[in-house]
C-alpha positions as CSV (number, residue, x, y, z in Angstrom):
1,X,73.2,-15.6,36.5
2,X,72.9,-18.9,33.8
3,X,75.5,-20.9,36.1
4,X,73.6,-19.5,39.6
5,X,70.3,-20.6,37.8
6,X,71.7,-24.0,36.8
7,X,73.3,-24.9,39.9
8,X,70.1,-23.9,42.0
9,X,68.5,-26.8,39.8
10,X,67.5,-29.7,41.6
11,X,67.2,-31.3,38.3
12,X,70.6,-33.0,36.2
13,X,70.8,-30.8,33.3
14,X,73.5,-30.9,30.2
15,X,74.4,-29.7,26.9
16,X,76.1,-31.5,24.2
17,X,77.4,-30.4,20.8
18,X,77.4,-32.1,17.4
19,X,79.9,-34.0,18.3
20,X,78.2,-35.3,20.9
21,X,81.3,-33.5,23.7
22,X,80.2,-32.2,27.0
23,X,79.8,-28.0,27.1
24,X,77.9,-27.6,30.3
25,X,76.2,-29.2,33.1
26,X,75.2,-28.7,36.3
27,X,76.0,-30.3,39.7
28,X,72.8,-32.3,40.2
29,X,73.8,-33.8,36.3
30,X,77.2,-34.6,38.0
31,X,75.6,-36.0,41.0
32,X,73.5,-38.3,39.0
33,X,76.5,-39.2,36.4
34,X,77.2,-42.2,39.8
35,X,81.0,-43.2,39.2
36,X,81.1,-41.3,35.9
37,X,80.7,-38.1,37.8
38,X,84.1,-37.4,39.1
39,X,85.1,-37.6,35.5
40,X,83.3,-34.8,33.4
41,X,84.6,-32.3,32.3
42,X,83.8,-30.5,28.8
43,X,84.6,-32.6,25.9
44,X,83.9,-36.1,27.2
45,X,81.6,-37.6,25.1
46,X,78.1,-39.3,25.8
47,X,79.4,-42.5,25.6
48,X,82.1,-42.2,27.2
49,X,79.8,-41.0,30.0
50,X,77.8,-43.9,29.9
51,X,80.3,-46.3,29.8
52,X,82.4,-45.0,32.7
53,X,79.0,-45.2,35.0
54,X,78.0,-48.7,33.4
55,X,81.9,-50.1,34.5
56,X,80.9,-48.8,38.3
57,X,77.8,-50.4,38.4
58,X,75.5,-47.6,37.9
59,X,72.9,-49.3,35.4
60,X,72.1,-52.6,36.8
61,X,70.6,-53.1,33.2
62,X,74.0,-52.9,31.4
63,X,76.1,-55.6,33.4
64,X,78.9,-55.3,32.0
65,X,80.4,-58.7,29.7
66,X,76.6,-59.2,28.6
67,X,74.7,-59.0,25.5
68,X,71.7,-57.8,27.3
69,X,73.8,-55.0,28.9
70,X,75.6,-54.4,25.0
71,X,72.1,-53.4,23.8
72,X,71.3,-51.2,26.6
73,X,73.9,-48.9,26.1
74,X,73.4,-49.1,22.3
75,X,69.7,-48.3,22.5
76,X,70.4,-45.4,25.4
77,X,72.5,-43.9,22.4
78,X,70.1,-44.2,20.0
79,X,68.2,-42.3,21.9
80,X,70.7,-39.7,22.6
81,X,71.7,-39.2,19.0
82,X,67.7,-39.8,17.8
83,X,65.8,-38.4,20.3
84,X,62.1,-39.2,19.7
85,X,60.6,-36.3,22.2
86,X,59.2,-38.7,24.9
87,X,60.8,-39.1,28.5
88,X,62.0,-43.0,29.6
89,X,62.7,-44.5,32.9
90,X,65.3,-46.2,33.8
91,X,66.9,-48.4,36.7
92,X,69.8,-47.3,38.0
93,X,72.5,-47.9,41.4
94,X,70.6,-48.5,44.7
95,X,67.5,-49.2,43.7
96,X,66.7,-45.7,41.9
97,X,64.3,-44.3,39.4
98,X,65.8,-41.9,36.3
99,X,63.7,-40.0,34.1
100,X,65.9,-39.1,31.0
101,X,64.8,-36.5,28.2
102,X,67.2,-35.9,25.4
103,X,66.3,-32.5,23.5
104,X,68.1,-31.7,19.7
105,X,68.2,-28.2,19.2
106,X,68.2,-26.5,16.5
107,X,71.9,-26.1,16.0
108,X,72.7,-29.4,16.4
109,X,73.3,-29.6,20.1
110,X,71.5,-31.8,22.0
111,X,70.0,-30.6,25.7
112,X,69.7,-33.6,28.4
113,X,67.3,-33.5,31.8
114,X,67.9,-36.3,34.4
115,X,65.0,-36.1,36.4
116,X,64.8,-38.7,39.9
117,X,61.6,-40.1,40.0
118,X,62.3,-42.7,42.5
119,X,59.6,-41.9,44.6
120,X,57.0,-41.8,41.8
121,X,58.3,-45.1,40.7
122,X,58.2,-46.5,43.8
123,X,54.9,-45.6,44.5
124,X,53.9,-47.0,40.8
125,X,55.3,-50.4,41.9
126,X,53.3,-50.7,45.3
127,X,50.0,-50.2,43.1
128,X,51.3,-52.6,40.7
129,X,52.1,-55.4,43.1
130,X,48.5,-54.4,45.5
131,X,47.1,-55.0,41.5
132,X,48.6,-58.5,41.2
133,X,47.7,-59.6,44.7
134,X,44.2,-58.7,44.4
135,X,44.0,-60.4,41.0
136,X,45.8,-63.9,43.0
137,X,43.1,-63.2,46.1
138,X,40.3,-63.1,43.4
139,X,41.3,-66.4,41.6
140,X,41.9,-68.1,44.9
141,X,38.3,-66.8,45.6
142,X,37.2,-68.3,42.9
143,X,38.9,-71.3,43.5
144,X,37.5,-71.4,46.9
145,X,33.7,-71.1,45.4
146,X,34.2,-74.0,43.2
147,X,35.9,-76.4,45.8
148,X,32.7,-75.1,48.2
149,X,30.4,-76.5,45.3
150,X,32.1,-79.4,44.3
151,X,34.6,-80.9,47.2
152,X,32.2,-80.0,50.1
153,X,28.7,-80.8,48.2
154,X,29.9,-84.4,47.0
155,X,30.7,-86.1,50.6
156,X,27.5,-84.0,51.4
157,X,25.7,-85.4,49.1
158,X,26.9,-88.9,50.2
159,X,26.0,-88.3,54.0
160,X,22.6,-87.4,53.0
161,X,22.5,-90.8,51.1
162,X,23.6,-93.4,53.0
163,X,21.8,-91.4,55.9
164,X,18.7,-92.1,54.2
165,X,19.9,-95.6,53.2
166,X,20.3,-96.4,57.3
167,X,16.6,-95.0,57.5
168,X,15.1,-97.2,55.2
169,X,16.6,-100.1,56.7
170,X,16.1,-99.4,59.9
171,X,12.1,-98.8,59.3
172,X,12.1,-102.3,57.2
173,X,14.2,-104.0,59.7
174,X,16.8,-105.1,57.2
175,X,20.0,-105.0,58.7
176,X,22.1,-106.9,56.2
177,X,23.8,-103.7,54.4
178,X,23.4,-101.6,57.7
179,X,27.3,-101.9,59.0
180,X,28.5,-101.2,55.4
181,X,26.0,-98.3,54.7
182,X,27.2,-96.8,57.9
183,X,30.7,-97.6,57.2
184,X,30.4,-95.6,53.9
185,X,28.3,-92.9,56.2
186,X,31.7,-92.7,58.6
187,X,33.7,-92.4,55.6
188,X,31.6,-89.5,53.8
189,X,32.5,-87.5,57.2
190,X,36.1,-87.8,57.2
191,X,36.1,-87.2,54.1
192,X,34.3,-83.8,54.4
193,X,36.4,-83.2,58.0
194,X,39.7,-83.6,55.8
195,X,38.4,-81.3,53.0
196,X,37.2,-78.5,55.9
197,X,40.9,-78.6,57.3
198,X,42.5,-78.2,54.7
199,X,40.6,-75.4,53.4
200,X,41.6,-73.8,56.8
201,X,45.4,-74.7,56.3
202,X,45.0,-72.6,52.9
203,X,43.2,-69.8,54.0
204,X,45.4,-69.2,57.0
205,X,49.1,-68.7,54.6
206,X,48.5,-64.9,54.1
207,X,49.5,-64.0,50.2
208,X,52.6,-62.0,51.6
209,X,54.3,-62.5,55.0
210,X,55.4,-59.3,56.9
211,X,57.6,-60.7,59.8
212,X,60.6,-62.9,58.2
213,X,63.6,-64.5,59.9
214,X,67.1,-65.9,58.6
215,X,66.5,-69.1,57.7
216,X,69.3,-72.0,57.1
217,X,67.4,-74.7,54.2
218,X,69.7,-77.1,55.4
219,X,68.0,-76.6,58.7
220,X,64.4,-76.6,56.8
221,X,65.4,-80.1,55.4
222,X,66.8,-82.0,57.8
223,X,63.3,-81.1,59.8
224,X,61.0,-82.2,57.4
225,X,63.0,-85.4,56.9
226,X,62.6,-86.2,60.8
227,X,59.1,-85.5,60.0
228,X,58.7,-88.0,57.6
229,X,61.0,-90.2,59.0
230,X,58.3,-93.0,59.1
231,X,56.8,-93.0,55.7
232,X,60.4,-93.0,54.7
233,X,61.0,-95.7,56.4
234,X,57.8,-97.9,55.1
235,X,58.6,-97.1,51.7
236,X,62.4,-97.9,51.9
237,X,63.3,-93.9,50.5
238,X,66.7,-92.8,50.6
239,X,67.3,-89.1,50.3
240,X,70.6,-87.6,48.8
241,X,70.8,-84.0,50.5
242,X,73.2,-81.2,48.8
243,X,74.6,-77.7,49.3
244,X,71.5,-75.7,50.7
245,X,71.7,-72.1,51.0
246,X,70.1,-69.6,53.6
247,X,67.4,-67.0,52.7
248,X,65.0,-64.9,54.6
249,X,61.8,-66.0,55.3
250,X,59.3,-68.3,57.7
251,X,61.2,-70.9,58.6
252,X,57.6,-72.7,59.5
253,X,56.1,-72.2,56.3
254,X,59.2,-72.8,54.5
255,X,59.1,-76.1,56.3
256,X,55.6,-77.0,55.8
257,X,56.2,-76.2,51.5
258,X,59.7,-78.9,51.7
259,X,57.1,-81.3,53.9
260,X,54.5,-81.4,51.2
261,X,57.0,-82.0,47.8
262,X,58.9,-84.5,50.0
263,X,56.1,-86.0,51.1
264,X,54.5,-86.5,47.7
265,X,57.6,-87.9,46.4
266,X,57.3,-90.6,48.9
267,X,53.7,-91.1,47.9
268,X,54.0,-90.9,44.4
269,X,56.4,-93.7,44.3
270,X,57.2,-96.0,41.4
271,X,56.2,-99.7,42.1
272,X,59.1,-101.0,40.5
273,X,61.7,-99.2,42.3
274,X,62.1,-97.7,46.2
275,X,62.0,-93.8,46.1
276,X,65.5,-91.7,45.5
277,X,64.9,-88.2,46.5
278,X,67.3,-85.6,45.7
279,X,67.0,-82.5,47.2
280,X,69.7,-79.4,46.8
281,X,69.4,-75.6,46.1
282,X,71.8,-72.9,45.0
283,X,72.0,-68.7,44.7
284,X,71.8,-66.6,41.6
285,X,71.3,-63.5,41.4
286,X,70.2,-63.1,44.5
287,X,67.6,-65.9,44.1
288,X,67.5,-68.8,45.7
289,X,66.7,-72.1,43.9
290,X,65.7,-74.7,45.8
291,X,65.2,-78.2,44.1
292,X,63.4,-81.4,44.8
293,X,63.0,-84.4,42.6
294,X,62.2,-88.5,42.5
295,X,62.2,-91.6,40.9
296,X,58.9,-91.9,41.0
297,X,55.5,-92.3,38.8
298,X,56.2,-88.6,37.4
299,X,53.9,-86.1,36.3
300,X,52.6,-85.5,32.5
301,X,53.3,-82.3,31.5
302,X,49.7,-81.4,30.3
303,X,49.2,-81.3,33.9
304,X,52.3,-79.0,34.9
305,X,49.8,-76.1,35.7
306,X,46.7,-77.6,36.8
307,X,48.5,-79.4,39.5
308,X,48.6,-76.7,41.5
309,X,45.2,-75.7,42.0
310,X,43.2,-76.0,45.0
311,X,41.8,-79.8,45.8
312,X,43.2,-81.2,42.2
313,X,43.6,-85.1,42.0
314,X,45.3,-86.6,39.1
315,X,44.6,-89.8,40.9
316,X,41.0,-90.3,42.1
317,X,41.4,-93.5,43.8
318,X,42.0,-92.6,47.6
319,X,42.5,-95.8,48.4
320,X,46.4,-96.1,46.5
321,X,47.0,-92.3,46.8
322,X,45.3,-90.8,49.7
323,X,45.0,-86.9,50.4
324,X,42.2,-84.1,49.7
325,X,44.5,-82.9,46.7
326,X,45.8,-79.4,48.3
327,X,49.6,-79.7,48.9
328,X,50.9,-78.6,45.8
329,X,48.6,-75.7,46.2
330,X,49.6,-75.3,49.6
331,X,53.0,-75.1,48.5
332,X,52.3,-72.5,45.6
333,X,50.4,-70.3,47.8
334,X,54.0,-70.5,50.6
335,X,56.3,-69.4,47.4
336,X,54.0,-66.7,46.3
337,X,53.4,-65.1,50.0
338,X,57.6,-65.4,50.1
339,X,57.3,-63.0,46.6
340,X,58.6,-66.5,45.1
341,X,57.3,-69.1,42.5
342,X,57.1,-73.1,42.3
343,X,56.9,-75.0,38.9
344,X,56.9,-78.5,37.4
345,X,60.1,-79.2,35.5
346,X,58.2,-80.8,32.7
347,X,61.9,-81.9,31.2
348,X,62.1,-84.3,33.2
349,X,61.4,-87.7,32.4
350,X,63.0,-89.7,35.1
351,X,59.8,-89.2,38.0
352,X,59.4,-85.7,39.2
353,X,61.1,-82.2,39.6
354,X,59.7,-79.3,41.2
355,X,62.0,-76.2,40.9
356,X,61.2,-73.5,43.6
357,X,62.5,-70.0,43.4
358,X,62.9,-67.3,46.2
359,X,64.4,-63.9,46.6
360,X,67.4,-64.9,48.7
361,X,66.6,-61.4,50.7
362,X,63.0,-60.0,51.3
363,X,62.3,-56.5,51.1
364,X,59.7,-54.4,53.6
365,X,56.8,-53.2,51.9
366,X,56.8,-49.4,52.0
C-alpha cells in the first residue's frame, strides 16, 4: 500500500539515511533526478545524485568547470545535510521550475519533496517583467512631461517673441531687424517641427516587439552604411566592419538603433583627425554583443547615463552639432523593446564605445 501510495504521487519524493545513501523513492523523484535518474538505486548518495544530473546538464546553475557552479552544488548540500525548514526554487533543464524541501527526521534520516512549480514560476516572471515595463512606461512618461515643458515651451516661447518683435515693427514702420526677426521666427518653427517628430519617432517603438524575424547584422550594417554613405563621405570616415552575428529581431528597428550610433560617430568627430569607426559583434551565451566605437571627441563618463535620456544635449550649440538630442534615446528604447540593453563603455579613452547587448533568440510572451 506505501509503494502504491508513493508511486500514485505526482510529487518526487525520497528518503535518505545518515549516511546520506538512497532507501526509497518514487518514480516522479526518478523522473525529476534528469540524467541522474537512470542511475538510482539504493545506496547512491546525495551527491552523487547531484553530480551525475549537474554532468548532463540538468542545473543550468552548476556549469560544470565553474566556480559559480562549485558553490551551487556545495550550498544545495548544505542544505541537504542542514536543512533550515524553508522550501527553495531552483532552475533546472528546459527551462523548469523545482521546489526542493529537505526534511531531517528524527532518526537521522533525512525526507526530500521535489515539487514542479514551473507553471507558478512562470506565471511569477510574467508579473515581474509586466512590473518592470510599467515602471520603464512611467519614467518615459515622465520623461515625456518634462520634454513637453521644457523642449516644446522654449521654441514656443521664442515664436511668441519674435512674433511680437515683427508686430512692433511693422506698427512703427521699422523694417531694419524685420528679415532677421523673421529669420529667427522661421527658425523657432523648425525647431519645434524637429522636436514634434521626434517625439513621434519615440513614441511609436513599442517597449516590447511581438512579431520578430531572423536577422543577419552584417545585413543591418552594410544598410545603414549606404545610408550614410554621404555624411561619410563629407567627413572622409572609413569604417572597419568585423564578424557580425545573426539574431532575432526587427530588422527595421535594428537598423534604425546601428543608424543613430553610426551616425553620431560621424558627427561627433574629432577636428584633428577623420573618423575611424569600428563596428563588430560576437555570441555568448546566447547573447549577442554588438559593438560600435570612434575616434572621435568621446564622451565623459559623468555623462554615461544621462546620455540616454530623451532630448539630452551635451552640446547646446546647434550650429556645430545639430539634432533635437533623441538618438541615443531612440536607440535605448530599440534595445529595451528587443529585451536587450545599450551602455557607454566609459573605459574607453580613445573617442567613443557603445556596447549593445541582445538575446541572440527572443522568446514569445506567454
Amino acid at each position: 500500500m506505501l509503494n502504491a501510495a508513493l508511486e500514485a504521487m505526482p510529487e518526487g519524493f525520497a528518503i535518505f539515511d545518515r549516511e546520506e545513501r538512497l532507501v526509497v523513492y518514487n518514480r516522479a523523484y526518478q523522473a525529476i533526478c534528469g540524467p541522474a535518474g537512470p542511475a538510482l538505486k539504493p545506496g547512491i548518495t546525495a551527491e552523487e545524485i547531484l553530480l551525475l544530473a549537474r554532468q548532463g546538464g540538468h542545473y543550468p546553475d552548476a556549469l560544470p568547470g565553474t566556480r559559480e557552479g562549485n558553490e551551487w552544488i556545495a550550498s544545495r548540500l548544505r542544505d541537504f545535510r542542514y536543512p533550515d525548514g524553508k522550501p527553495k526554487i531552483h532552475r533546472y533543464a528546459d527551462d523548469r521550475w523545482l521546489r526542493v524541501e529537505n526534511i531531517k527526521a528524527k532518526d537521522g534520516n533525512t525526507v526530500v519533496a521535489r515539487v514542479d512549480v514551473t507553471d507558478l514560476k512562470r506565471a511569477e516572471l510574467a508579473l515581474e517583467r509586466q512590473r518592470q515595463e510599467l515602471e520603464h512606461k512611467n519614467e518615459a512618461l515622465d520623461q515625456f512631461t518634462a520634454t513637453v515643458s521644457h523642449d516644446l515651451k522654449a521654441p514656443l516661447r521664442h515664436i511668441s517673441m519674435f512674433s511680437e518683435m515683427i508686430e512692433d515693427d511693422l506698427k512703427a514702420g521699422n523694417q531694419t531687424e524685420l528679415a532677421e526677426n523673421a529669420r529667427h521666427l522661421r527658425d523657432s518653427v523648425r525647431r519645434m517641427n524637429r522636436v514634434v517628430d521626434s517625439l513621434l519617432d519615440y513614441a511609436q517603438i513599442a517597449h516590447r516587439i511581438t512579431d520578430w524575424t531572423q536577422v543577419r547584422l552584417s545585413d543591418v550594417v552594410s544598410e545603414t552604411l549606404t545610408i550614410l554613405a554621404g555624411d561619410a563621405n563629407d567627413a572622409n570616415a572609413t569604417f572597419e566592419v568585423g564578424p557580425l552575428p545573426e539574431l532575432e529581431g526587427d530588422p527595421e528597428l535594428l537598423r534604425r538603433l546601428v543608424q543613430n550610433l553610426v551616425g553620431n560617430a560621424i558627427k561627433y568627430r574629432h577636428a584633428d583627425r577623420p573618423p575611424v569607426i569600428r563596428i563588430h559583434g560576437s555570441v555568448l551565451h546566447q547573447t549577442v554583443e554588438l559593438v560600435v566605437e570612434d575616434n572621435g571627441i568621446g564622451i565623459d563618463p559623468r555623462f554615461a547615463t544621462r546620455i540616454f535620456e530623451v532630448f539630452q544635449r551635451l552640446h547646446k550649440d546647434e550650429t556645430v552639432y545639430g539634432g533635437t538630442g533623441i538618438g541615443l534615446s531612440l536607440a535605448k528604447r530599440i534595445a529595451e523593446s528587443h529585451g536587450g540593453s545599450i551602455c557607454l563603455d566609459t573605459s574607453f579613452r580613445e573617442g567613443a564605445r557603445f556596447i549593445v547587448l541582445l538575446p541572440r533568440w527572443l522568446r514569445k510572451a506567454k
